[in-house]
C-alpha positions as CSV (number, residue, x, y, z in Angstrom):
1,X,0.0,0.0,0.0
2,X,2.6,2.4,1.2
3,X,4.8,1.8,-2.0
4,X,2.0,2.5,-4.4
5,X,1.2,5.2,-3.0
6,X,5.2,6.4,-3.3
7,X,4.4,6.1,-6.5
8,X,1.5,7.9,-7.2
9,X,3.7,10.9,-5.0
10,X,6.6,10.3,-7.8
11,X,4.2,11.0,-10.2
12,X,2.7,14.2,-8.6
13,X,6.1,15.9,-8.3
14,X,6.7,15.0,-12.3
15,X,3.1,17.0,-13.1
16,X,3.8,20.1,-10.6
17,X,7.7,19.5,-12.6
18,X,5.7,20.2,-15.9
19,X,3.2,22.8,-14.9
20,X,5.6,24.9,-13.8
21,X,7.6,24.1,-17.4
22,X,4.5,25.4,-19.0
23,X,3.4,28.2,-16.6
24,X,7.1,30.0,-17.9
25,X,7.3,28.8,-21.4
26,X,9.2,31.5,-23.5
27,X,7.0,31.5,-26.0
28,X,3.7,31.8,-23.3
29,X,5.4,34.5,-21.5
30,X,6.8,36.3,-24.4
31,X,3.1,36.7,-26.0
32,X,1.4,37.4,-22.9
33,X,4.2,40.7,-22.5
34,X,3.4,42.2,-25.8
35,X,0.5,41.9,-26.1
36,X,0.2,44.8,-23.6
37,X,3.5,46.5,-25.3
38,X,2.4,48.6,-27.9
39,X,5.5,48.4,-30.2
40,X,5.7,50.6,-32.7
41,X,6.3,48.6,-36.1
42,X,8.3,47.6,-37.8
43,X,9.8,45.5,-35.8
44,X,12.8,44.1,-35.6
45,X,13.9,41.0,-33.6
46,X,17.0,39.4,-32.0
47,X,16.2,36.9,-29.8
48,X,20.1,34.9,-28.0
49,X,20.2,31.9,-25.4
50,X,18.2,28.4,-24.9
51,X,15.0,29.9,-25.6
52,X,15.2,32.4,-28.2
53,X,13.6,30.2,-30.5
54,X,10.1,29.9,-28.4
55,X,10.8,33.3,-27.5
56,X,10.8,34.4,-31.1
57,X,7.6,32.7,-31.9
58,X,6.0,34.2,-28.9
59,X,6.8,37.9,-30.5
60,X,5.8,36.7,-34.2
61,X,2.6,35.4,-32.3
62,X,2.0,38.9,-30.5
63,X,3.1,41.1,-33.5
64,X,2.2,39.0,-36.3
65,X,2.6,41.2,-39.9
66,X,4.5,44.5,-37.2
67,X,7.8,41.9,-37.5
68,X,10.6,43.0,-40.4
69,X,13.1,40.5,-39.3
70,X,14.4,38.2,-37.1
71,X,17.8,36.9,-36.0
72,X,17.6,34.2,-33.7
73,X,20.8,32.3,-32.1
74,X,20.0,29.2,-30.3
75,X,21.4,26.1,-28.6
76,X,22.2,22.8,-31.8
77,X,18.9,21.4,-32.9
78,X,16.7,24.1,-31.5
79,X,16.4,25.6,-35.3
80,X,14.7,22.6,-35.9
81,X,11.7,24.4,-34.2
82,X,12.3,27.6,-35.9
83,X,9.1,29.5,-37.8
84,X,9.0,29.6,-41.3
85,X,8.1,32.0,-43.8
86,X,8.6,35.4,-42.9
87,X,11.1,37.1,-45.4
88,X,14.4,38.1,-43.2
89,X,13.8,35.7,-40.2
90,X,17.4,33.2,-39.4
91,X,18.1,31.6,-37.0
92,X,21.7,30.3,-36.4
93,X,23.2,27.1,-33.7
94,X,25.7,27.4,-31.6
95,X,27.0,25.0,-29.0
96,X,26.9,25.2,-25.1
97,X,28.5,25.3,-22.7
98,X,31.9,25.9,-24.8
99,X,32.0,28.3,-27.6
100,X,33.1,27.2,-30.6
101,X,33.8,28.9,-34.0
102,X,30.1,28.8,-34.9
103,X,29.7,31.4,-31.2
104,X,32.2,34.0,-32.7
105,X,29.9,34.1,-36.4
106,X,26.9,34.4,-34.3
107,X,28.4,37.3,-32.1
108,X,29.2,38.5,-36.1
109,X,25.7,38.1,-37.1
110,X,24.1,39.7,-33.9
111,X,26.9,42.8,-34.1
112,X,25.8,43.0,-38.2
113,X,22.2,42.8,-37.5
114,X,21.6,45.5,-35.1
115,X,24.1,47.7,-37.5
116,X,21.3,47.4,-40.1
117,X,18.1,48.1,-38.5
118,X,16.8,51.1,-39.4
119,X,16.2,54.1,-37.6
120,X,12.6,53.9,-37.6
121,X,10.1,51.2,-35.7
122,X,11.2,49.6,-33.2
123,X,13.9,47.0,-31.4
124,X,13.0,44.0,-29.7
125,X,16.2,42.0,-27.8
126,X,15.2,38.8,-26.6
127,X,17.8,37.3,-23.9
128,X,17.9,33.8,-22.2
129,X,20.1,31.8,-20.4
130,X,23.2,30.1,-22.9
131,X,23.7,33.0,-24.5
132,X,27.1,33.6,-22.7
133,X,28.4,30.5,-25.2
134,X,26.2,31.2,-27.7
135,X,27.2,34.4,-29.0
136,X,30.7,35.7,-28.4
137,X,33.5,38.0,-30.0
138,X,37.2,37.8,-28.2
139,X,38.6,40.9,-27.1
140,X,41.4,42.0,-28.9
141,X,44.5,39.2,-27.9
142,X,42.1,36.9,-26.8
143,X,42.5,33.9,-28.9
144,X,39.3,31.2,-29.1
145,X,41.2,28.7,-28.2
146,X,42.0,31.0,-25.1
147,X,39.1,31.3,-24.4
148,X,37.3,28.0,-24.5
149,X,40.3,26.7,-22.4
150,X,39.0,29.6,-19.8
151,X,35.0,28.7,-20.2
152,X,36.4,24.5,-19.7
153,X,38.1,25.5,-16.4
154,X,35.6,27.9,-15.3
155,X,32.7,25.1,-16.1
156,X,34.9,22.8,-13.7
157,X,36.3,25.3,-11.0
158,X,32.8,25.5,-8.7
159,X,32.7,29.5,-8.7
160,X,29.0,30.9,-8.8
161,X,27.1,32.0,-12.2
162,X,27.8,35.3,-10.9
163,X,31.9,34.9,-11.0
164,X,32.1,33.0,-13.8
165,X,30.3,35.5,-16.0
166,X,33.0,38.6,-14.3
167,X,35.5,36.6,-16.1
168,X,33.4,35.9,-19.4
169,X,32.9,39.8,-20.0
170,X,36.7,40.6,-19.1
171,X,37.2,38.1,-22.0
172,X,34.4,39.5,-24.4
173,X,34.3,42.9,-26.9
174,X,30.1,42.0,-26.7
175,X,29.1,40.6,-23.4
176,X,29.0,43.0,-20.2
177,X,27.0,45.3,-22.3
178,X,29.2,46.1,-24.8
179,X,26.7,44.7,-27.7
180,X,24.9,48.1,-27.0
181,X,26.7,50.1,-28.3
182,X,25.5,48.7,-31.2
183,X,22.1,50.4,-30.4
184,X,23.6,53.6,-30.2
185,X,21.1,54.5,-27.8
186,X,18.0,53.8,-30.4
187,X,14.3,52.7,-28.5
188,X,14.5,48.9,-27.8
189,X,12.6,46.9,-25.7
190,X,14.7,43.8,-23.7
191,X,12.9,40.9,-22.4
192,X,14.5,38.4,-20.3
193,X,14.3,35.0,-18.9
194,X,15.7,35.1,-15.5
195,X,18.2,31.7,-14.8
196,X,20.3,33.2,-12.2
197,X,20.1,34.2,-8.3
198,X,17.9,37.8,-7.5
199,X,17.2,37.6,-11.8
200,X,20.5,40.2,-11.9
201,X,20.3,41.1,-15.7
202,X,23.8,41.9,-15.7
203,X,24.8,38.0,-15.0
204,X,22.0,36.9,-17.6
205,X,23.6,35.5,-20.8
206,X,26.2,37.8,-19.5
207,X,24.6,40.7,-19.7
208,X,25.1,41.3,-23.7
209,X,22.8,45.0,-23.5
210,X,22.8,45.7,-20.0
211,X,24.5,48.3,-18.3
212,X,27.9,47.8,-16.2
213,X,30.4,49.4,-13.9
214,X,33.7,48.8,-14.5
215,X,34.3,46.7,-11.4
216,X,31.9,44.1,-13.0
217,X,33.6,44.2,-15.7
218,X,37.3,43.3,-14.1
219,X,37.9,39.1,-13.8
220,X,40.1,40.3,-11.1
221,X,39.8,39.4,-7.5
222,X,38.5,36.2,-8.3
223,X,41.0,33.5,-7.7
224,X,41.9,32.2,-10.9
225,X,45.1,30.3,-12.2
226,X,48.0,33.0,-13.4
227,X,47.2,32.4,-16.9
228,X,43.6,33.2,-17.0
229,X,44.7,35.9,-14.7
230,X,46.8,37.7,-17.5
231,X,44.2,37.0,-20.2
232,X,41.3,39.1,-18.0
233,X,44.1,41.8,-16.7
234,X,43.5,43.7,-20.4
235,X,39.1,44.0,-20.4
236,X,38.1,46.5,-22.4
237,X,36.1,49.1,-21.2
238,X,32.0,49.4,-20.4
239,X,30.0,51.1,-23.2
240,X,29.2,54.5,-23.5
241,X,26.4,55.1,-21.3
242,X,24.5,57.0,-23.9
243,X,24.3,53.1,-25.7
244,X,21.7,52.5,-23.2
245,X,19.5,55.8,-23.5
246,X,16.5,54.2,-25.1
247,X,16.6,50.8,-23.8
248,X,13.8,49.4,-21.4
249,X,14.2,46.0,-19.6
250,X,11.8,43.2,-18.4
251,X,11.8,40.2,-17.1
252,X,9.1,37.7,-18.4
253,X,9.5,34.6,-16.7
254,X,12.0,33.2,-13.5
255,X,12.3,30.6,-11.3
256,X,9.8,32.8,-8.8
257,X,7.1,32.2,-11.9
258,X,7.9,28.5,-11.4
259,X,7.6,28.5,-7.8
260,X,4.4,29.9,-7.6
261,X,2.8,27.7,-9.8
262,X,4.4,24.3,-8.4
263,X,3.4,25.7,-4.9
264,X,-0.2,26.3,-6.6
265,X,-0.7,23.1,-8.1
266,X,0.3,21.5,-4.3
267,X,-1.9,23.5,-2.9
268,X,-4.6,22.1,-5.0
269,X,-3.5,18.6,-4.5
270,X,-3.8,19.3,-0.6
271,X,-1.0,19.8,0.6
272,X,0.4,22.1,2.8
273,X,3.0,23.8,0.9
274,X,6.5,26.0,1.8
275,X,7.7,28.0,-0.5
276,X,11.9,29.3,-0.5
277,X,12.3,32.5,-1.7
278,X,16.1,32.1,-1.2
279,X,17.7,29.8,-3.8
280,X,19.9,26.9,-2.8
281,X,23.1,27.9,-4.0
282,X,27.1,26.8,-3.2
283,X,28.3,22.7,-4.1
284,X,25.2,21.1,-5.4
285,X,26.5,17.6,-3.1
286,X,26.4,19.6,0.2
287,X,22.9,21.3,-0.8
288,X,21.6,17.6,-1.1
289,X,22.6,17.1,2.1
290,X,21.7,20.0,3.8
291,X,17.9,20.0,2.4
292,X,17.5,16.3,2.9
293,X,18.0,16.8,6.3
294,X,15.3,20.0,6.1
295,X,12.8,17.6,5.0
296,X,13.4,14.8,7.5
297,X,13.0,17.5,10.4
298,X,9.8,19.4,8.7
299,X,6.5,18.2,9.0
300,X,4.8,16.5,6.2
301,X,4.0,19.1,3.0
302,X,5.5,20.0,-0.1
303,X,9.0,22.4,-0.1
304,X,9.9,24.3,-3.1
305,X,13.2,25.9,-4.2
306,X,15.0,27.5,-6.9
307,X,18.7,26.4,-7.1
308,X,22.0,27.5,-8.9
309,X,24.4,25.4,-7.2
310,X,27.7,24.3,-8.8
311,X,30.0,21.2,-9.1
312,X,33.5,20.9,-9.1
313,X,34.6,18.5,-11.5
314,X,37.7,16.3,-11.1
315,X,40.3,15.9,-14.9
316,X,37.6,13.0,-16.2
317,X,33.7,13.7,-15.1
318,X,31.1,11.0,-16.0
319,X,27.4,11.4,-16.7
320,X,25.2,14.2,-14.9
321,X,25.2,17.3,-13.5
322,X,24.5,19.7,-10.8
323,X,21.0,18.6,-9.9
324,X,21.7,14.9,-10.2
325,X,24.6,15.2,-7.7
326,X,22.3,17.1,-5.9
327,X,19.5,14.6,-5.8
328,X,22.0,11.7,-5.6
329,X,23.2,13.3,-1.8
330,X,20.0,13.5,-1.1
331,X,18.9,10.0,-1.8
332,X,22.1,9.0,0.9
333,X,20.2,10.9,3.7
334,X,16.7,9.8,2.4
335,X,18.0,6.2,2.4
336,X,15.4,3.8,3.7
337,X,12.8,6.9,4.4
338,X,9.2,5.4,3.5
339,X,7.6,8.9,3.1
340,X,9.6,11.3,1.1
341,X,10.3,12.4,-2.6
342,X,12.5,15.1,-4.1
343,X,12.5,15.9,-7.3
344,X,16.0,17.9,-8.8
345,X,15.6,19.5,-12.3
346,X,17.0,21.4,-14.7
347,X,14.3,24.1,-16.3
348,X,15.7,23.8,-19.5
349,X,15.5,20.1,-19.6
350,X,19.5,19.8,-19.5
351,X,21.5,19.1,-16.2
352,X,25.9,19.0,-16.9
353,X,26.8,16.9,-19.4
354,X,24.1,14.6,-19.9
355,X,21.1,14.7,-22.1
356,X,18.9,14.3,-18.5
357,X,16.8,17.0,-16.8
358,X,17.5,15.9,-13.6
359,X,16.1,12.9,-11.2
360,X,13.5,12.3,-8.9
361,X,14.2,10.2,-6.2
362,X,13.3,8.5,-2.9
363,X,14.1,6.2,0.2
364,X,14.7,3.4,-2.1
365,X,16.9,4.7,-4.7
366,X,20.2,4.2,-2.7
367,X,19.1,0.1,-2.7
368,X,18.2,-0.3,-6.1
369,X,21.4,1.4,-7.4
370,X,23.5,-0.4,-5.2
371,X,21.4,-3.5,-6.5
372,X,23.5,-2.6,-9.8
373,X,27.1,-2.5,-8.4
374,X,27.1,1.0,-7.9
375,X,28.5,2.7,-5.0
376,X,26.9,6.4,-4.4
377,X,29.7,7.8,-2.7
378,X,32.1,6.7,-5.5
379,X,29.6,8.1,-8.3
380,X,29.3,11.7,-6.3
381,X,33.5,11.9,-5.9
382,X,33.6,11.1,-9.9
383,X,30.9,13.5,-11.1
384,X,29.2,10.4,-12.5
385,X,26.0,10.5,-10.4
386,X,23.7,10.4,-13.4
387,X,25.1,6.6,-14.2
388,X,23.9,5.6,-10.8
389,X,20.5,7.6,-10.6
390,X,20.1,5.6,-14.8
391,X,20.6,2.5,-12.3
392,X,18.2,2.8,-9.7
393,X,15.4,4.4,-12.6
394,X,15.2,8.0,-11.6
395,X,16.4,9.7,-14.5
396,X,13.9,12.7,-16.0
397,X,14.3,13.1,-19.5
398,X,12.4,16.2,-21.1
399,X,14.2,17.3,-24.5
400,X,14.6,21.2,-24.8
401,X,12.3,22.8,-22.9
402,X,11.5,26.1,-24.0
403,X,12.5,27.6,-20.8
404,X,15.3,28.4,-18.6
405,X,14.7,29.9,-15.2
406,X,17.3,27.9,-12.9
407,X,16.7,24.7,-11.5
408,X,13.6,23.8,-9.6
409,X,13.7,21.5,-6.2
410,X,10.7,20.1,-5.3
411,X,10.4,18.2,-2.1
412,X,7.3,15.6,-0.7
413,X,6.8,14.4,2.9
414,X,4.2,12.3,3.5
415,X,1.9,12.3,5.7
416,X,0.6,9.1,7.2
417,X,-3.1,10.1,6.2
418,X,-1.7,10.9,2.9
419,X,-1.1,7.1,1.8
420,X,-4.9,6.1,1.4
421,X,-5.7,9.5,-0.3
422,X,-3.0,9.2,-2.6
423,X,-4.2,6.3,-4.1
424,X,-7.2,7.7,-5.1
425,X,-5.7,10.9,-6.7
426,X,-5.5,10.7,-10.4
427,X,-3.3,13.8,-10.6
428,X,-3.0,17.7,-11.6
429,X,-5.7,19.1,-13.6
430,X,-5.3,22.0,-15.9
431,X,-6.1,25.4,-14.5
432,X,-5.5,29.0,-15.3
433,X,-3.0,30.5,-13.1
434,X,-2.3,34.6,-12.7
435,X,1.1,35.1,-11.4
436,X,1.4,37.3,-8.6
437,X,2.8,40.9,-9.0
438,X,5.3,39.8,-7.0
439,X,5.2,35.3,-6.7
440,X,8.7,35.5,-4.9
């Protein structure tokens, strides 16, 4: 009895997963923004990062004929998805997490684009996260092989989104809001999906049109290795502030978005629901540990949070990421527990190096890996947690997503009423949800 019931919990955290995937869907939230915009046309688009491409279809579905042209750079295979038949609209692929050559003729195409809009109708910048390896231009006597060498150990090193993108815009001519000088202080409108901690624009894709001081701008005082140290030592410095005149920003969707609606859908579902305004953030192993504990001392109820934790990688990682290490710790605490799932996901359906959005797993997931020859200390000290969690079943797989507002942590504790109910709950239903002015 217990056990199905487990399962039908399982299941619950997968739908509240989804409806929160839906609730901030670029191409939803997009739409739903201008519509109440009033743009004046013609419009021209440039959407950069994992969503641009459902974020470009959200404007072309809000502004329909208004739209002159469209550049769109996007993760490989997301063009796939691209629309159609409107003269002037590309979109280009580019690889994440490491740029490649295909990143420098994007950052090309972006640069050439806004160059030839013309002076009148109006701009439309559409950012996401991945844009910071999507699009890039080298400073001058930064090589690209420099550069992805610096993006490979800054991927590995553990620092926070925040330091690693410092050093990606002392390493850029574009990113830390240098791309707007390419405005030249023009009207444009800049819509953002929020993947990082407090939705700071200026880490967001690196901040390609947002305003910076020069200490933001400075990869110094980080503690980096002396040769990435000499390669940030030369930045160049912020644009002109007059690049920034006409610009407005918004953000559309973040994890916040996604926390209100996961904590809405639980609420339905009956129960009673806490909701973290303060992301989990530092070594994604520790964070496991430290929330599985949470749980185990909280009454029963659903817990929600927004993450951006890291991993350190040792010289040869294996398969997963940050919330598969994450849910991997976890499971060790949970071990044995009879009444508690947690659910770790990526937003935009990728977690590290594998294919996998994250895991869900509970009090048995330590016993069936094991059950495999798997050890789950020795998969967390090799960055290979996502080979274990394949083991014991708990993978989520969701393909591109759509969306990218940092991971989202769901955790279940069971009450002991809560195992008859369960089994007679069929699920989420669809609903309409308004997001708060303010669903922090």
């Amino acid at each position: 009895m217990a056990a199905a019931a487990l399962q039908t919990a399982r299941r619950q955290l997968l739908g509240l997963y989804h409806a929160a995937l839906a609730a901030v869907d670029g191409r939803r939230r997009v739409r739903e923004y201008l519509r109440e915009a009033h743009l004046v046309p013609p419009v021209h688009v440039v959407a950069v990062g994992k969503a641009a491409v459902p974020m470009l279809q959200g404007a072309l579905d809000a502004l329909g004929p208004a739209v002159a042209g469209a550049l769109a750079v996007a993760p490989e295979g997301a063009c796939a998805e691209h629309p159609s038949g409107l003269p002037g609209l590309r979109c280009l692929e580019a690889p994440h997490p490491v740029p490649d050559e295909r990143s420098v003729a994007a950052g090309k195409a972006v640069v050439q684009a806004l160059a030839q809009i013309p002076p009148e109708g109006s701009l439309l910048f559409l950012t996401s996260g991945g844009a910071s390896s999507l699009v890039e231009l080298p400073a001058p006597g930064v090589s690209l092989d420099a550069l992805r060498e610096a993006t490979r150990w800054l991927l590995a090193s553990g620092l926070p989104i925040h330091a690693v993108n410092r050093v990606r815009k002392a390493l850029s001519a574009i990113k830390g809001g240098r791309l707007a000088a390419g405005l030249r202080g023009r009207p444009a409108l800049h819509l953002v999906m929020a993947d990082v901690p407090g939705d700071e624009l200026a880490s967001i894709g690196s901040g390609l049109v947002v305003p910076h001081g020069a200490a933001d701008l400075d990869g110094r005082g980080i503690v980096l290795p002396q040769w990435l140290e000499n390669l940030v030592a030369g930045s160049l410095p912020p644009a002109p502030e007059e690049s920034f005149r006409g610009l407005r920003h918004a953000v559309v969707a973040s994890g916040a978005h996604a926390r209100f609606v996961a904590a809405h859908r639980g609420r339905r579902l009956g129960y009673a629901v806490q909701r973290h305004a303060e992301p989990l953030v530092g070594d994604a192993r520790q964070a496991g540990v430290r929330i599985a504990e949470r749980i185990l001392a909280s009454p029963p109820g659903l817990q929600i949070w927004s993450s951006e934790t890291t991993v350190r990688l040792p010289p040869t990682p294996g398969r997963g990421g940050r919330c598969q290490t994450l849910a991997l710790a976890a499971a060790m605490v949970l071990a044995g527990s009879p009444d508690v799932v947690l659910l770790a996901a990526g937003t935009d359906g990728r977690d590290g190096s594998s294919e996998d959005a994250g895991a869900v797993v509970d009090g048995g997931t330590v016993a069936r890996g094991t059950l495999a020859g798997l050890s789950p200390e020795d998969c967390l000290d090799r960055a290979d947690a996502g080979n274990f969690l394949e083991a014991s079943g708990d993978l989520i797989h969701t393909g591109m997503t759509g969306t990218n507002v940092m991971d989202l942590i769901l955790a279940l504790r069971l009450a002991p009423t809560d195992y008859n109910s369960l089994l007679g709950r069929k699920g989420i239903h669809e609903v309409s949800v308004d997001f708060e002015a303010n669903p922090a």
